[in-house]
N, C-alpha and C positions, 0 to 999 in steps of 0.2 A: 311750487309756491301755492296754488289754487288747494292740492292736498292739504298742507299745511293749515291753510285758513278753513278749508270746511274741519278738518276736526276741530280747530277752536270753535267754530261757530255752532257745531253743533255738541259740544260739551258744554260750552256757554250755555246754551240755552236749555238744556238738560239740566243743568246744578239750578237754575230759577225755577224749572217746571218743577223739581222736584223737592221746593220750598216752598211753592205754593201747594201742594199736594200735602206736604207736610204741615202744614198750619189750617191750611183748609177741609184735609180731610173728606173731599166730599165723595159719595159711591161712584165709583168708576164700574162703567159697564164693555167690553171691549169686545172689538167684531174683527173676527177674522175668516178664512176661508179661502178657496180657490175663485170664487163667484158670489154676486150679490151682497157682494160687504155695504155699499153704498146704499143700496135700496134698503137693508134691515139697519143700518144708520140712522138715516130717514126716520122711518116708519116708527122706531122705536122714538126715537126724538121726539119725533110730533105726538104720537099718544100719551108723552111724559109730560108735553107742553100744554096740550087738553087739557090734561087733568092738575093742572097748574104748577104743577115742579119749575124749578129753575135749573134748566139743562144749557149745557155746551157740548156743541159736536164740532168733527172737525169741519172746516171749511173746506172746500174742494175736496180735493184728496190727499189733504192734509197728513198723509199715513205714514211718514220713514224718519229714519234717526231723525232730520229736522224738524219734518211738515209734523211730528205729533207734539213736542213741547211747544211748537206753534202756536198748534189747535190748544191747547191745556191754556197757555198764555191770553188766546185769541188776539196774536200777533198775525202780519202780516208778511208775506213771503219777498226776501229782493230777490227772486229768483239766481240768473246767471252773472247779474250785477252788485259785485260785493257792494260798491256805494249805495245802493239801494239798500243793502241789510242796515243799514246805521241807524235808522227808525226806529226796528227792533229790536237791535243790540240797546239801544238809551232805556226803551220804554222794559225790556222786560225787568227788573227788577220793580218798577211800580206794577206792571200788572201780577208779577207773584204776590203782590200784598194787598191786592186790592180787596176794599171792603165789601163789594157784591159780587166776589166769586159765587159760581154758582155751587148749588149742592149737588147735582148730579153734573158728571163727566161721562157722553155715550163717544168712544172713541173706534174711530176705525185704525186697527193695524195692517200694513201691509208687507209684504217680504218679500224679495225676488232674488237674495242669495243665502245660500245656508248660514246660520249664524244671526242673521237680521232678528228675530225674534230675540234672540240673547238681548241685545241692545234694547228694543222695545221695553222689556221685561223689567232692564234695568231702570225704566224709568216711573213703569205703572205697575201696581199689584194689584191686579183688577179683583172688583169683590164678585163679577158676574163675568163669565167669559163665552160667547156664543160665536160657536162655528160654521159658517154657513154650508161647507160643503168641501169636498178634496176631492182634486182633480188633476188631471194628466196636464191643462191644459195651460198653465206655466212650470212644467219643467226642464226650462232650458238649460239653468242653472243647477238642477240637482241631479245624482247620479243616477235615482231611482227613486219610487212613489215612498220608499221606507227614510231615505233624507229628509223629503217633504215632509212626512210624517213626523218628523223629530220636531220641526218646528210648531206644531201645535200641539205637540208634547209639551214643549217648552212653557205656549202660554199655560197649558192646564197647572204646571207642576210649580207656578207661579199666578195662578190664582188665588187669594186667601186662603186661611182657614176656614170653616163658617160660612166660605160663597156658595158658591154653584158655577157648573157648566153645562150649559143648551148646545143640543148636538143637534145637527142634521138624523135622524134615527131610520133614514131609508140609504144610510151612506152605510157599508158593512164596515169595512177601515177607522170612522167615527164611532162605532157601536163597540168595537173593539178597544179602543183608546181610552171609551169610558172605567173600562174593567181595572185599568192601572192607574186612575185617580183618587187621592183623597177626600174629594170631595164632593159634593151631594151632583147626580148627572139628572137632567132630565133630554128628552127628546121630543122636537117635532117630525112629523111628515107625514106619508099615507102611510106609513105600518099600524096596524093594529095596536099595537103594544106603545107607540108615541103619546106623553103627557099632551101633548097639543094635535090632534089630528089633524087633516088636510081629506077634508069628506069628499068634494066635488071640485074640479077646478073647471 
């Protein structure tokens, strides 16, 4: 039964996020990685809120099939207590139409089984997609670093046309990933050859 109910609940709230997406339209910016997703979250958020954008990020870590139409919505989670979802179940169809959706969406994604990104995917075409970093260090669920790899395949081959992807450019695996993208790559890190350097830490 509990199966059952989370896939309704989380296609429910999929078909609303992705009506407000659909009407609102605003740049979606998405963060993925093996590490640091939360802190380049952040960081990118607050510098877009400086400079006075109207951003939504996720809350918490608002990242999987549910917690990101969540974040999109800026609904609230019933966690393990279905009665608790009834809040969000009412409210999301007003908050997909709401008149101060924001114009920018910085979303954190996250993935812990192969496939995860599929579903992600289907819900955001992000116009900007930045990688924080691939690493060994949740592979419980994948057979090998080149599974893991698929999944940020995934988001690149599902970034717009027209976007861009920011890589980690001190990651080799990331450096290589850029080579089978359509679209525009740039790079941070200490390498030499990064659009964005890291001089001194």
């Amino acid at each position: 039964m509990k199966t059952i109910l989370k896939i309704f609940l989380k296609n429910y709230l999929k078909f609303f996020a992705k009506i407000a997406l659909l009407i609102h339209r605003p740049l979606v910016i998405a963060i993925a990685g093996s590490t640091n997703k939360s802190f380049y979250k952040e960081e990118i958020s607050k510098r877009l809120r400086k400079a006075r954008f109207n951003v939504r990020s996720n809350a918490k870590s608002y990242n999987t099939d549910i917690g990101l139409p969540l974040a999109i919505l800026s609904l609230p989670s019933g966690y393990g207590n279905y009665k608790n979802w009834l809040p969000a179940l009412s409210k999301a169809p007003l908050a997909a139409f709401a008149v101060n959706f924001p114009k920018i969406l910085v979303l954190e994604l996250g993935i812990s089984d192969p496939r995860d990104m599929d579903f992600l995917t289907s819900i955001i075409k992000p116009d900007i997609s930045v990688i924080t970093n691939v690493t060994q260090r949740y592979l419980e669920s994948f057979s090998d670093m080149d599974e893991l790899m698929d999944e940020f395949m995934c988001l690149v081959r599902n970034t717009k046309p027209g976007g861009a992807i920011i890589l980690n450019g001190d990651n080799p695996r990331l450096r290589q990933l850029s080579k089978q993208c359509d679209v525009d790559s740039f790079f941070f890190g200490a390498d030499d050859n990064a659009y964005c350097r890291l001089i001194e830490a």
